[in-house]
Structure formats: C-alpha cells, structure tokens
N, C-alpha and C positions, 0 to 999 in steps of 0.2 A: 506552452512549453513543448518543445521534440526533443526527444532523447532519440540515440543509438544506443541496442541493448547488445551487451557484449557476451557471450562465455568462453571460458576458458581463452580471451583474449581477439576470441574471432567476432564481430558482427554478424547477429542470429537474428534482429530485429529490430521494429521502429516502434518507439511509445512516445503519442502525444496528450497532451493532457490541456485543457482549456477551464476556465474559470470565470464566475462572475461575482464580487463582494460589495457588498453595502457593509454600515456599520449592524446593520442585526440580517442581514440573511444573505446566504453564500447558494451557490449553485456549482456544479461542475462535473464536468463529462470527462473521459478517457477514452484510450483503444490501446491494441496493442494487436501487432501482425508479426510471423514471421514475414523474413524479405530473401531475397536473391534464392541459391542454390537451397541454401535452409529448405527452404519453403517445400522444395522439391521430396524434402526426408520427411520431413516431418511438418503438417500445415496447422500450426497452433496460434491462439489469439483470445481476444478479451475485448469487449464493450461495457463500460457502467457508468452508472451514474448515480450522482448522488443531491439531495438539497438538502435545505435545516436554517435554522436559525444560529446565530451567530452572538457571541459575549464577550470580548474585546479579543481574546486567543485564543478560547475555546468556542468547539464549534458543537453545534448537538443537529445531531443527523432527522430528517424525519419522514424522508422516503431513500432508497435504495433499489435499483437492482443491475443488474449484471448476467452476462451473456458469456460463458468463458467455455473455453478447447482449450486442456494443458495436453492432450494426446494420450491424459490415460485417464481423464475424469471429465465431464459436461456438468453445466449448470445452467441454468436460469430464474437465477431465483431475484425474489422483489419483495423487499420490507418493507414496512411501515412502520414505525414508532408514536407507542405511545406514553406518555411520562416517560420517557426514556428507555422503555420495554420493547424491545423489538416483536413482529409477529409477522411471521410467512405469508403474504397474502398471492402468494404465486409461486411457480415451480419447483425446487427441491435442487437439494445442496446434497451428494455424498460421492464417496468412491467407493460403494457396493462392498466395502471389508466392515467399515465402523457405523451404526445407528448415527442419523443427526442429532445437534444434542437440543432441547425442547427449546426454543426461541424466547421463552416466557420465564425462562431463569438466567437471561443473559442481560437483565438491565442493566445500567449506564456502560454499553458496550458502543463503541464505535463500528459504521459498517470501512468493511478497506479501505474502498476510496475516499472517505473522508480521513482517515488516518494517514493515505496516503498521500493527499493535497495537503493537509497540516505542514509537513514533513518538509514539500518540497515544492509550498510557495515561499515568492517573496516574502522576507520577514525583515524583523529590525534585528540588528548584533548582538541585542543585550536581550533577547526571548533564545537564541539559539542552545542547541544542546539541555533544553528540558522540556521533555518529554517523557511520559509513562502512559502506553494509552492499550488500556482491552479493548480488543476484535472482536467481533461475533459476522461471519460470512451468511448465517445461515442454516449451517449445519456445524460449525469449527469455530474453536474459541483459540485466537494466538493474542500475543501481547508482543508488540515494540519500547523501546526502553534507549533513550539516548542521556547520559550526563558524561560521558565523557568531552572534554572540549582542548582543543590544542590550535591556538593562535600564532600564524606563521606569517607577519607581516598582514596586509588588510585580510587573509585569507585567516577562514575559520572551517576545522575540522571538528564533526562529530562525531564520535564513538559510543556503542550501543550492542545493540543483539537486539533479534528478530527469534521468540520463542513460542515452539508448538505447546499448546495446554493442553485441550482436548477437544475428543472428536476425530481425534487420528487412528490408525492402527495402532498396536504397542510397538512395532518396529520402527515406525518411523517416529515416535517419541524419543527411543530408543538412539536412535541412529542420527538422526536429524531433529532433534527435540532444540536444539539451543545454537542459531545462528551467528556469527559474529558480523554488524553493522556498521558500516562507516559510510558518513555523506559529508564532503566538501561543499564549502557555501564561497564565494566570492562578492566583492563588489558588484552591483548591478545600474544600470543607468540610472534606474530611480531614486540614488542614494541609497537602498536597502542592499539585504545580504541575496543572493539567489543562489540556488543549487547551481552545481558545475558536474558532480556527478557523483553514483552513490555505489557502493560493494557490499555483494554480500559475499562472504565465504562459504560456500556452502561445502555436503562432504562429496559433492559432481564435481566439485572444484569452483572458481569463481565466476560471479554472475554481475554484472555491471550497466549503470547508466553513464552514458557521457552525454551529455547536453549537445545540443546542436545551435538553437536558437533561447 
C-alpha cells in the first residue's frame, strides 16, 4: 500500500506500508518520510514493524519495534509479547514531560502498527466498521474505536476517534485527548473492501491519507 499524507490539505509525505498473511501468522513492515519542500522545515519519519499470529480477524502481535522522528520526540523501542504482555526488550519510548507507563500492565494491548494494518488492509464488507482495539507503543497507552458505518453506493465509510489514555502530558490529554476518525474503504480488484484514504481531525487542523496504489 502508498499513501500520500496530507495536512491542512497540502502533501507533507509518503507512507507505504507492505504485508504478508497466512491463515495463522501475519508479518508487516511500514515507513513514513517527509517529501519535497516539507522535508526542508522540518525532516520527520517512522520505520516499524511488526509480526504475530493470526485468528481469523484478530491479529496478536509478538514482536514489535519501531524507529520514529516526529521532530519533537525519538524512539526506538522493540517489544516482545508474551501471553499477550508486552516487555521492552530494547530502546525507550517517551517525550521527557511524562514517565513510560510499565510495559507489564499493558496486556492484551495491540503494538500501532499492527492496529494500524488491521485498519487499513484489505478486508471483506461485512467485518468493516468494528473495531475497538488498545495501543500500547511502549511507553503510551491510546485506543481506536470505529462503529460508525455509512454505505454510499459500493463505497463504505467508517467513522471513529483516535483517543490519548495515558502516558501523555495532562495538556495534551487535555487538549488533544479525543480525535475524531474517518477511513473510506472502496471496491478493490480482489473483490474485497480496500482503504482509499483515512482523516483524522486533529486540533493542528486536519491530517490525511490518500491512497496512491
């Protein structure tokens, strides 16, 4: 999958993301670059990955790590799961305001990017628009939540929020504590639904995927 990442309307960046599924174990990588002038303000980006075992739509993660630059936090941290319990076995997750929160009280948490393939592989019509799934990055516990659903011809929108738990500053709970989600799915050649491209609203204003391929 390539996305064009949008804000505030402009193209800021490129996010690909690639996948491999069997019927019990899933693999799958990402990245994420600024491009063009962007790049020039500001040079931010992401590398992760993630594997696990697989159970018809649900996925259970059992390693994780990730390589991120938002421009005002670094990480590189790398999980492992066991029974479901995440544990740090490399680098360190925080943005130097809030404590990490202890890895060993975050069981059955999803790491991002397997939250974030769930979301926005191919699926079938009738799995779309449910989802409830806890995060754990590592040091931060968020939750995504989609049941809204609105069928417009073969096209299927989902509606959601993207919400900070904890592990954050109180400001940015505060402030940004409760995003609002929407990801468009269309026909794809495989007879399944595919994302076409997802919004969040954040309070920066809005932040977007558009599908490329």
């Amino acid at each position: 999958m390539r996305f064009d990442v949008t804000a505030l309307g402009f193209k800021v960046g490129a996010f690909e993301m690639s996948a491999e599924e069997t019927a019990t174990r899933y693999s799958v990588s990402a990245r994420f670059g600024t491009t063009g002038l962007v790049r020039l303000f500001r040079d931010m980006g992401f590398e992760m990955r993630a594997s696990g075992r697989r159970l018809g739509r649900e996925f259970f993660p059992d390693d994780y790590s990730e390589e991120v630059n938002t421009g005002r936090r670094t990480s590189s941290a790398r999980l492992h799961y066991v029974g479901g319990v995440p544990q740090l076995t490399g680098g360190a997750v925080s943005d130097g305001e809030v404590a990490p929160l202890d890895p060993a009280t975050q069981g059955g948490t999803l790491d991002p990017l397997t939250a974030l393939f769930t979301v926005l592989r191919d699926q079938n019509a009738e799995t779309l628009c449910k989802a409830d799934m806890q995060i754990f990055d590592g040091g931060r516990r968020t939750r995504v939540i989609l049941t809204g659903r609105i069928d417009t011809g073969a096209a299927v929108t989902c509606t959601g929020q993207f919400r900070r738990i904890a592990g954050y500053p109180d400001h940015d709970l505060e402030a940004r504590g409760v995003v609002p989600l929407t990801i468009r799915y269309a026909p794809g050649d495989n007879g399944r639904m595919r994302a076409q491209s997802a919004l969040l609203r954040t309070s920066y204003g809005p932040v977007g995927l558009r599908r490329r391929d």
